[in-house]
TORSE-714991 format. One record per residue: x negated, z, y negated of N, C-alpha, C, O in turn; residue in one letter. Coordinates in steps of 0.001 Angstrom, whole numbers, plus 500000, padded with zeros to 6 digits. Layout:
N
XZYXZYXZYXZYA;...
// end
This chain:
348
515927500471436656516237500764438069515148500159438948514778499006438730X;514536500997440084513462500754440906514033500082441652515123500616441861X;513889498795442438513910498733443785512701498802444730511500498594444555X;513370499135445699512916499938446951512633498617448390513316497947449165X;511099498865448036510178497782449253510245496322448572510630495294449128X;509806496451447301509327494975446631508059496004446169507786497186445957X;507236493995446181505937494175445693506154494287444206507090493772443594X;504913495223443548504863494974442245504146493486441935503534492813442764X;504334493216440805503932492074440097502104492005440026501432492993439728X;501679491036440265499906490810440128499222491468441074498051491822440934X;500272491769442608499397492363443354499608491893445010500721491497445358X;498335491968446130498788491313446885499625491979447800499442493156448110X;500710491149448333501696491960449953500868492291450706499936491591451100X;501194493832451116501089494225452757500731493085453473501301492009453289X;499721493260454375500285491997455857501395492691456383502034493733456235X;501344491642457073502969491915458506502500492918459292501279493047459196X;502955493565459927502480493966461236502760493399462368503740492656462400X;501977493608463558502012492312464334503465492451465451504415493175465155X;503442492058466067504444491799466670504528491516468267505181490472468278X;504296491781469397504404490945470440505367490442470808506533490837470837X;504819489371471159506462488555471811506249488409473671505534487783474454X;507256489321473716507499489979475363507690489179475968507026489242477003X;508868487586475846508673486685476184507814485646476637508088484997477646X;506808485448475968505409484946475611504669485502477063504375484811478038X;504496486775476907503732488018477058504469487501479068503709487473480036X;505353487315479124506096487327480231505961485848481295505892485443482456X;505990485490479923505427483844480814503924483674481521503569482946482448X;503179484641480710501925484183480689501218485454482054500045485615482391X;502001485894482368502088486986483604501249487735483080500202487821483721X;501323488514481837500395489331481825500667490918481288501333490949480253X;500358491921481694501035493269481415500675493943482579500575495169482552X;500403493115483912499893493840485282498623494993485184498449496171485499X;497876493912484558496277494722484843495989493776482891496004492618482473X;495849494646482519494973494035481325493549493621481534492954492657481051X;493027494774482551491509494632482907491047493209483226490140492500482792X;492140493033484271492063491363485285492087490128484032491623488991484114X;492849490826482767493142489314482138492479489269481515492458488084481183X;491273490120480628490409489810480104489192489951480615488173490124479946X;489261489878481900487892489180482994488215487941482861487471487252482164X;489256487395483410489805485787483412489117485480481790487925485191481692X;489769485554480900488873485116479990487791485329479456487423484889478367X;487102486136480308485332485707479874484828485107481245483650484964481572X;485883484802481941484888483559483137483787484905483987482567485038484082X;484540485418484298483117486797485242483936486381486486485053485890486653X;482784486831487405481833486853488315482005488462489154481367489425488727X;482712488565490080482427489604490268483563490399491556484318489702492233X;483490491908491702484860492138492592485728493111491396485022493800490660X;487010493155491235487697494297490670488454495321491620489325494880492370X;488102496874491609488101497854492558489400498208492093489575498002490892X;490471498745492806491638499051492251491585500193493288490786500324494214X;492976501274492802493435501824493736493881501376495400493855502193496320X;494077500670495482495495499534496776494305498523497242494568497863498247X;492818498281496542492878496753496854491370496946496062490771497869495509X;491069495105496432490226494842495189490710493062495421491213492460496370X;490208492592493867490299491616493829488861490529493766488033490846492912X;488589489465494497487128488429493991487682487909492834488881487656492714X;486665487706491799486987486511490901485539485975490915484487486604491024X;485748484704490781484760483371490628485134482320489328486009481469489172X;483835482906488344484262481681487327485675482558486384486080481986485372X;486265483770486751487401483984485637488900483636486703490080483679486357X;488424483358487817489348482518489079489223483476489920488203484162489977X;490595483699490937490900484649492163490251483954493262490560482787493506X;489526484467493829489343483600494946489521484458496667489374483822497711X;489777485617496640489849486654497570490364487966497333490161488675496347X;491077488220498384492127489680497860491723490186499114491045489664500000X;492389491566499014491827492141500738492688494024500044492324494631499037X;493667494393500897494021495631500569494679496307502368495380495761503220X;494157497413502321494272498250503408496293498055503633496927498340504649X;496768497575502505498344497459503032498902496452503324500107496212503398X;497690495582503570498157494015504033497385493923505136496577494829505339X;497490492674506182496561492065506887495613491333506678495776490576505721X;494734491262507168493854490434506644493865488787506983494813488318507613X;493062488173506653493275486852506638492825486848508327493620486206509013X;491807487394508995491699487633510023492713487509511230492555486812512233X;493952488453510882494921488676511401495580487491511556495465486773512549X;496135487306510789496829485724510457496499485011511444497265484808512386X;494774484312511327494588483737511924494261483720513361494204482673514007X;493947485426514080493872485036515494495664485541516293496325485390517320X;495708486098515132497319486842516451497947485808516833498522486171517859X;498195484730516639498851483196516869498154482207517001498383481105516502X;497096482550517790495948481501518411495699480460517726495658479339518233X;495476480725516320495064479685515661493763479444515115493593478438514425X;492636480396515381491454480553515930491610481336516568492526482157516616X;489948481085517698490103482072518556488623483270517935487964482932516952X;488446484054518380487652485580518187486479485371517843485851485609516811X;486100484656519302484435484323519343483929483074517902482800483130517415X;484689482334517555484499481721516681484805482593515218484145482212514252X;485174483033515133485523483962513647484587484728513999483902484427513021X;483719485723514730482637486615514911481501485961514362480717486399513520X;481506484805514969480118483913514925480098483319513042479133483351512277X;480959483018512868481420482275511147480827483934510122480186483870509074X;481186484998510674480870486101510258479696486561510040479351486962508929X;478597486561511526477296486338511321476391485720510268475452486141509593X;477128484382510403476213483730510077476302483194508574475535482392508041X;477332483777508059477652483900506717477000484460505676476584485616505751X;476823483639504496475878483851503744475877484051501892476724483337501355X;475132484823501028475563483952499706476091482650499179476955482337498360X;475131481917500063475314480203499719476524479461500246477090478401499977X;476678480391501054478342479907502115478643480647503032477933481013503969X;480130481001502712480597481698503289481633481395504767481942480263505142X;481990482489505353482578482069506558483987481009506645484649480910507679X;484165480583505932485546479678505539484797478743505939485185478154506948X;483348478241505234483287476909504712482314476446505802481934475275505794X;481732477629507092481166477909508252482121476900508750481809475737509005X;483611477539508910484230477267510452484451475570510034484238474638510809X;484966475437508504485347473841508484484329473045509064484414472234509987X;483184473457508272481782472673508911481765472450510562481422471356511010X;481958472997511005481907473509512558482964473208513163482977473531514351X;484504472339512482485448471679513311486312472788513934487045472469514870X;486298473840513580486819474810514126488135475449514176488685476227514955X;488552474692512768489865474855512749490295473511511107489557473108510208X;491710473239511397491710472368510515491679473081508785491809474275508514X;491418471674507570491205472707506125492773472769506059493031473970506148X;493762472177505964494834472382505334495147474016506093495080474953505297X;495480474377507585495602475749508125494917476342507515495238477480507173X;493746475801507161492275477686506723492813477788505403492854478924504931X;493366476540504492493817476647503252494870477399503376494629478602503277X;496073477077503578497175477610503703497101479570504093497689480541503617X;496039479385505203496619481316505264495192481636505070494704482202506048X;494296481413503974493715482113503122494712482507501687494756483578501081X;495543481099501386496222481574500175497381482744500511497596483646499702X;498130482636501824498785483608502124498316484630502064498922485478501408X;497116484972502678496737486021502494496300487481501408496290488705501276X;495877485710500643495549486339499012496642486809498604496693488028498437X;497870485964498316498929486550497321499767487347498054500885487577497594X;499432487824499138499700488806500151499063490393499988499615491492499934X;497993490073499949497150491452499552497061491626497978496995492754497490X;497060490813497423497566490706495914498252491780495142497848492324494115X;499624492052495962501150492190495658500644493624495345501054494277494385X;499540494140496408499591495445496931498621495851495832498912496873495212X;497358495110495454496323495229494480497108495996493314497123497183492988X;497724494916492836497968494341491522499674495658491333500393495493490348X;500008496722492309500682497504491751500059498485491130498839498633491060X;501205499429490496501179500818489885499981501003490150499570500449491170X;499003501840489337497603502979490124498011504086489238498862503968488356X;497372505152489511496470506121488810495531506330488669495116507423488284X;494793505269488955493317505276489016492801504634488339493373503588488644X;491705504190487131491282503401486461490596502174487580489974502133488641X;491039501468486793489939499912487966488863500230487553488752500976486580X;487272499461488558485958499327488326485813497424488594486411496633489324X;485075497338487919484350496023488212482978495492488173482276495440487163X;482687495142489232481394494978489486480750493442489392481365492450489781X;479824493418488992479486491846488440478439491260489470477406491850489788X;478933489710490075477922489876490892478101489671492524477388489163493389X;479550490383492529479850490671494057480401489694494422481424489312493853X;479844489009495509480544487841496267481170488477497642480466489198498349X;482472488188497972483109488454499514482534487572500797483073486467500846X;481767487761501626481178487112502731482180486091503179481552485094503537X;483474485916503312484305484804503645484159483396502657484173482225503033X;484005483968501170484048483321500770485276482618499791486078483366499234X;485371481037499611487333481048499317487033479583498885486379478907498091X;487805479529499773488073477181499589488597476931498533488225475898497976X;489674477796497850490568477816497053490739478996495776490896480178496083X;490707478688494742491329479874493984492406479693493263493000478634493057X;492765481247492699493463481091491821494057481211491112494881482038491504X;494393480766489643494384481281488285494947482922488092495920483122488819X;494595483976487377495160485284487240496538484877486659497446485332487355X;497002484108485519498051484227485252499033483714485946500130483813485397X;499011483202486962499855482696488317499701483781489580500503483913490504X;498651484406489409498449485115490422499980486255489954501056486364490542X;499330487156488315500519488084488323502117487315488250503130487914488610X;502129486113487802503236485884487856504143485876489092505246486422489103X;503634485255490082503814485910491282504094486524492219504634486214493281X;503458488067491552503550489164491795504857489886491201505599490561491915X;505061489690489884506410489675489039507685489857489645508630490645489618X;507156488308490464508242487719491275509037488410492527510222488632492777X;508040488594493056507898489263494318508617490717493833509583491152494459X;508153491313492856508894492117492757510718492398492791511572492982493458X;510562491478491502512121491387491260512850490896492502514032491236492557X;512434490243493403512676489730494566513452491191495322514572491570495665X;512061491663495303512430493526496508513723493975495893514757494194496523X;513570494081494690514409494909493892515891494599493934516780495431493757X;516133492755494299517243492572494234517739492677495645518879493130495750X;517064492323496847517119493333497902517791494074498193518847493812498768X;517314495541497823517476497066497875516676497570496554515582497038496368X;517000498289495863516446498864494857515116500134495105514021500212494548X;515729501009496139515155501776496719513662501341497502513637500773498594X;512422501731496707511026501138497797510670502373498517509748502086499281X;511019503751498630510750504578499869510048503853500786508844503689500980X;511284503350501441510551502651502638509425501314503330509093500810504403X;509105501194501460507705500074501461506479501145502400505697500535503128X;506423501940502369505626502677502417505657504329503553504594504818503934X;506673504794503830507086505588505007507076504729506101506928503555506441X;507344506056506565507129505473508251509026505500508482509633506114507605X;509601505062509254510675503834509600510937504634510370510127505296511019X;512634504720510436513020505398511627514600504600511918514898504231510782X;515422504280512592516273503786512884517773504466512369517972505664512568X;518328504008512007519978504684511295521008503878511879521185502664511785X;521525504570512370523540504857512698524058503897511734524204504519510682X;524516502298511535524993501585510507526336501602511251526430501710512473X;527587501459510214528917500764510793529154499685510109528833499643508921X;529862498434510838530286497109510338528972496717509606529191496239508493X;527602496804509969526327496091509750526042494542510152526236494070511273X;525626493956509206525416492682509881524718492526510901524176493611511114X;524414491782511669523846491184513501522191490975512208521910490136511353X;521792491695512505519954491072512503519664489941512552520387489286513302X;518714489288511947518330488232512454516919488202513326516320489277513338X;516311487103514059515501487254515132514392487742514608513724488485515327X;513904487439513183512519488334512109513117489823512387512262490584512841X;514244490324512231514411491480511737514715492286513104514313493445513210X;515502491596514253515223492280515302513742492702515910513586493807516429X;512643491718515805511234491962515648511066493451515263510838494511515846X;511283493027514015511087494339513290511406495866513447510850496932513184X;512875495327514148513551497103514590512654497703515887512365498858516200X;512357496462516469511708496733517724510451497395518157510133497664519316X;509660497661516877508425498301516557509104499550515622508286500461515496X;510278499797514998510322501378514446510329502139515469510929501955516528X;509430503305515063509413504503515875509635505793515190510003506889515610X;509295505342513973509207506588513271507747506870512942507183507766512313X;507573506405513221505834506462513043505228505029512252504741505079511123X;505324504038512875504817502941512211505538502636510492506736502613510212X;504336502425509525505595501852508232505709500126508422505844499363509378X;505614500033507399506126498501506879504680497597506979504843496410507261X;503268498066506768502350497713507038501908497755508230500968496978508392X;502258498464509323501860498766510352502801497452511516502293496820512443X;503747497414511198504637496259511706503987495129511190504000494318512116X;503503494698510357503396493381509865501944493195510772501741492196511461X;500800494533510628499871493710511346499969493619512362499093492870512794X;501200494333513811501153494340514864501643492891515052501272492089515909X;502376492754514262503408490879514489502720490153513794503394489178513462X;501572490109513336500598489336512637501504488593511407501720487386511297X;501911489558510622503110488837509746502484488858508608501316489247508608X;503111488447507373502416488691505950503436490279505842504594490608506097X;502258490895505340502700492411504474504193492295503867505117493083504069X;504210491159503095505356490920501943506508490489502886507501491167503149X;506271489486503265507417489142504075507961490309505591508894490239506392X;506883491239505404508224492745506475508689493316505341509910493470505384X;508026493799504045508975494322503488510532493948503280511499494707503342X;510489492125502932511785491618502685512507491901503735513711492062503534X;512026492029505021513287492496506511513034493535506218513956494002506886X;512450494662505661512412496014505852513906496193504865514939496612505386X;513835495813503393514876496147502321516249495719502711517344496192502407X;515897494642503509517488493900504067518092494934504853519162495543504837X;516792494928505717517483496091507066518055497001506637519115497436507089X;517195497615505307517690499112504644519180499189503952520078500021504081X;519076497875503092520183497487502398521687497230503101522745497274502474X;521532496904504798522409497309505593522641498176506140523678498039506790X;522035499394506269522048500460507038521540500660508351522042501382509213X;520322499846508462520214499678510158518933500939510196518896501820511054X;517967500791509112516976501607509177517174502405507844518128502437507066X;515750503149507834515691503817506536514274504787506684513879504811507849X;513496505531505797512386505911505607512096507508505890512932508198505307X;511314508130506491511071509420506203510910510182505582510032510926506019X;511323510491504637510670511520503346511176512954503141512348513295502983X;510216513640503167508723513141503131508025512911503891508371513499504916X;506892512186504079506441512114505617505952512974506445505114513754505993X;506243513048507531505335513905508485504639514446508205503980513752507430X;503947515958508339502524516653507901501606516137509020501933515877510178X;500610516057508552499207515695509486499146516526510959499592517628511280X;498660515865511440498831516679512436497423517792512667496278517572512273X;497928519055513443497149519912513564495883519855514273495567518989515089X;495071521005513839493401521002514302493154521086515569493423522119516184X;492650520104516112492163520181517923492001521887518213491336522656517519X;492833522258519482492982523451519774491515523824520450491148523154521415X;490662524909519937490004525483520486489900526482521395490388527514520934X;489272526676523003489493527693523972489230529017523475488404529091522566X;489717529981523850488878531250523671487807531181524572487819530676525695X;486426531999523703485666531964524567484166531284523979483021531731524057X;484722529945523329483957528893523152483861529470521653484751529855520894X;482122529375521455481636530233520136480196529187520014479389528733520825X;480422529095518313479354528268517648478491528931516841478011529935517367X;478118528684515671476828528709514910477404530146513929476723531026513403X;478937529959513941479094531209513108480256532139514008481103532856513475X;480067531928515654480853532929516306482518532303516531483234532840517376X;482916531403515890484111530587516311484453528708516263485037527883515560X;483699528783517430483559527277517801482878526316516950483246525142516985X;481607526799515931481600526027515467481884526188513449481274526010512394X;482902526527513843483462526270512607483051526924511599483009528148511726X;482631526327510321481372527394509278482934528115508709484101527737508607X;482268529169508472483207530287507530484285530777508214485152531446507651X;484321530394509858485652531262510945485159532365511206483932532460511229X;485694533103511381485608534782511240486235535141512673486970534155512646X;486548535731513887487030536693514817487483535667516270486726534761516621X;488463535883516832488896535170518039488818533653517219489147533331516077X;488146532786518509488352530877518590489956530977518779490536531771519521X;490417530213518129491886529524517873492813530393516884493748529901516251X;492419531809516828492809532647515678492422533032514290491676533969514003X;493155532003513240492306532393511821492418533706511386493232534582511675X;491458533694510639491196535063510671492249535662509109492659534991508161X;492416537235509419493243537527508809493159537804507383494128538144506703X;491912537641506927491460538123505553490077538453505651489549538926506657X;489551538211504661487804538967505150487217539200503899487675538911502794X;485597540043504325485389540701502609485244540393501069484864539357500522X;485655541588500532486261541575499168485374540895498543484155541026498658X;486263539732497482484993538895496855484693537808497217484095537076496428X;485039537323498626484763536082499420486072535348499448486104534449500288X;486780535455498984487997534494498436488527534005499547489198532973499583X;488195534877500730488763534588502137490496535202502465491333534894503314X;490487535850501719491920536398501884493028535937501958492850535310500913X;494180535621502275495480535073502195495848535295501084495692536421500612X;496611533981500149497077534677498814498480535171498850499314534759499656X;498639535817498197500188536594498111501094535202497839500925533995497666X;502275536296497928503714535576497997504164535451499626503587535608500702X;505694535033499134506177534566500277505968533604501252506213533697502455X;505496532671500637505169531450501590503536531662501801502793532000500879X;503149531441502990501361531038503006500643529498502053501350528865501268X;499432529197502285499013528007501746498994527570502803498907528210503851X;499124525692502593499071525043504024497560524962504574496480524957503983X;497921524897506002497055525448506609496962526870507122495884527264507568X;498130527749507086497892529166507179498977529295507707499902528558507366X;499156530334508741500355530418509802501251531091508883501006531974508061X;502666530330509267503590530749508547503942529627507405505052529456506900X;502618528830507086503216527684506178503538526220506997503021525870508058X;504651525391506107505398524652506363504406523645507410503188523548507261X;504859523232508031504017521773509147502045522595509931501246521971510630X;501922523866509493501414524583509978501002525505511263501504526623511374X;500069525005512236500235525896513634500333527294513623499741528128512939X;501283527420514600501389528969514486500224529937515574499573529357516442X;500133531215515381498695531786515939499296532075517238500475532389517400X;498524531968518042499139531761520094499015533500520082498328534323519478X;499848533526520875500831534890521661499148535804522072498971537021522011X;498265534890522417497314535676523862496017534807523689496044533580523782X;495194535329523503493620534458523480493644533595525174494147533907526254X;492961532601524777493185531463526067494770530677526010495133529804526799X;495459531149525042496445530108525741496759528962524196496923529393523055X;496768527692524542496464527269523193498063527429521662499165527974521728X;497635526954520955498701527737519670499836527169519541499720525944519582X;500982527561519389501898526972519266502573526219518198503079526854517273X;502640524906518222502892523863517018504200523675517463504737523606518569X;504824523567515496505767523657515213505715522218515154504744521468515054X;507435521885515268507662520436515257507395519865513746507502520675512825X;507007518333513410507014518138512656508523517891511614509354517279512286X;508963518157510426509791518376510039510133517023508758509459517130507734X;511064515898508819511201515528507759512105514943507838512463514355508858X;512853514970506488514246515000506439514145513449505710513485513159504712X;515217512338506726515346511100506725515845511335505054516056512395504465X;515959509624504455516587508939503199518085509565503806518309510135504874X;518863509269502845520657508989502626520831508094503361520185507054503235X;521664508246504235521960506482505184523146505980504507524061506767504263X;523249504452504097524082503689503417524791503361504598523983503094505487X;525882503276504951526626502979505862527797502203505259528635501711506015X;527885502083504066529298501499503065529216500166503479528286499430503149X;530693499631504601530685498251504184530719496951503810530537495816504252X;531241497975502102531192497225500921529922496922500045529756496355498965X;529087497540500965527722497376500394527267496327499663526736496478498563X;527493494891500378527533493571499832528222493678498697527757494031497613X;529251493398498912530704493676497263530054494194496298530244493732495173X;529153495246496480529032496069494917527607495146494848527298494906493680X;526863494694495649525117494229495389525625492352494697524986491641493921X;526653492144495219527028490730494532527946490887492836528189490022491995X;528264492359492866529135492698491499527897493035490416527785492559489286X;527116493868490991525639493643490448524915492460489719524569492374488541X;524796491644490670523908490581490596524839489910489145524180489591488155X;526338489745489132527156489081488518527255489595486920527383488988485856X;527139490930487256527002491642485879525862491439485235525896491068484062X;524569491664485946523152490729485125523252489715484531522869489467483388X;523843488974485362523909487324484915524449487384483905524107486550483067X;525439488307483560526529487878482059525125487983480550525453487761479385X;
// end
């Protein structure tokens, strides 16, 4: 009788196959960016380009973050007069490879190190959050690149993602829903909602429907991260909630009749007949034509968030309102009850 998955006799075992330990793997904050963690361990020099962001490293060390969905360290520091303009312009100038504008202003008494310390690191693990998410984009890294500010401070990648981790699970326990990290904000009808607090009345006070969650933080010179947390609260009570989908762009500066350019309509290469009227199709072969079906392509009258063609040459075109249909408004409230029955059921 054979048995089944023993070694034969005089010969050597299989290795193991390996194994990760997720735990391990979890402590050590790493799973974010693989790219970032094996820069950290070869000690480079350089910027990493992300979708959201890029990151400095010095030495294998963070030393500067900077992403279009945060504020900048800039911000921070003048919206609350804690430098003033003319001194951050001048630190800017005169900033160099050898030293950068941080290590300008200390020199120069300009502001104290513990403040420049403090909301440079805010800043970093601020713009960080935003780096260091989801992409679809492969990262680049460039060797070499120093950030003109500079950085008093760095610091370690595997604290950096851990961090970030954090921050997450943080949102998540929140509101689950991130829509509204990222839409533009519009105000909701709550019943039996809790009273705001004075951060979060701030906050309501700039939705328009237009501004998102980044756009509030740099007007209130806030950290990025910390509006989201009043953004999810707010949401998680029903006070606000997100646009989706967002708004279509808005339409092409209306041209007069009359007014004729290089190809007979204002200008515009490849317009064909009346200024402000696209043209209806043009010759065979030139891929100018409208494509079939029911709906147009955007951009073409008749399609969705699309200007429509004006009644009468001279009078300008008539735009349709923009169209977008708000989130689900949570108004339940037992809302709390089920987010604390939640939390209780994890824990088991």
């Amino acid at each position: 009788m054979t048995l089944v998955g023993t070694t034969p006799k005089g010969t050597t075992p299989p290795p193991r196959l390996p194994v990760r330990e997720r735990s391990a793997a979890r402590e050590a904050g790493g799973g974010l960016s693989p790219m970032l963690t094996r820069l950290a361990a070869d000690r480079a020099t350089g910027v990493l380009e992300r979708e959201r962001g890029s990151l400095y490293l010095a030495e294998g060390r963070v030393v500067h973050a900077e992403s279009p969905f945060a504020p900048g360290l800039d911000v921070l520091l003048l919206t609350h007069g804690t430098l003033d303009g003319a001194s951050w312009q001048q630190a800017l100038d005169r900033a160099g490879p050898e030293q950068g504008a941080l290590r300008l202003l200390l020199d120069a008494d300009r502001i104290p190190r513990g403040a420049l310390e403090l909301c440079q690191l805010a800043a970093l693990y601020d713009a960080a959050y935003f780096v260091l998410a989801p992409s679809s984009a492969p990262g680049r890294f460039r060797y070499g690149a120093l950030h003109p500010l500079g950085g008093l401070r760095s610091v370690p990648v595997g604290s950096l993602q851990r961090e970030t981790l954090r921050r997450r699970a943080l949102l998540d326990r929140l509101w689950p829903d991130p829509v509204a990290d990222g839409a533009p904000l519009v105000r909701a009808e709550a019943f039996a909602a809790p009273a705001p607090t004075a951060r979060q009345r701030a906050v309501l006070a700039l939705v328009d429907g237009v501004r998102t969650a980044s756009d509030i933080a740099r007007e209130l010179g806030r950290q990025a991260f910390h509006t989201l947390v009043d953004v999810r609260r707010l949401a998680a009570a029903g006070l606000l909630t997100g646009l989706f989908p967002p708004p279509p762009p808005p339409p092409p500066p209306y041209v007069p009749a009359g007014t004729t350019g290089t190809d007979g309509a204002g200008g515009i290469p490849g317009a064909a007949g009346t200024a402000g009227v696209p043209p209806a199709g043009g010759p065979a072969g030139t891929g100018s034509a409208r494509p079939s079906g029911g709906r147009g392509a955007p951009g073409t009258p008749g399609a969705p968030g699309a200007p429509a063609a004006p009644a009468a040459p001279g009078m300008p075109p008539a735009v349709q309102p923009p169209h977008a249909a708000s989130l689900p408004r949570v108004n339940d409230p037992d809302i709390t009850l089920l987010k604390r029955l939640r939390d209780a059921l994890e824990a088991l």
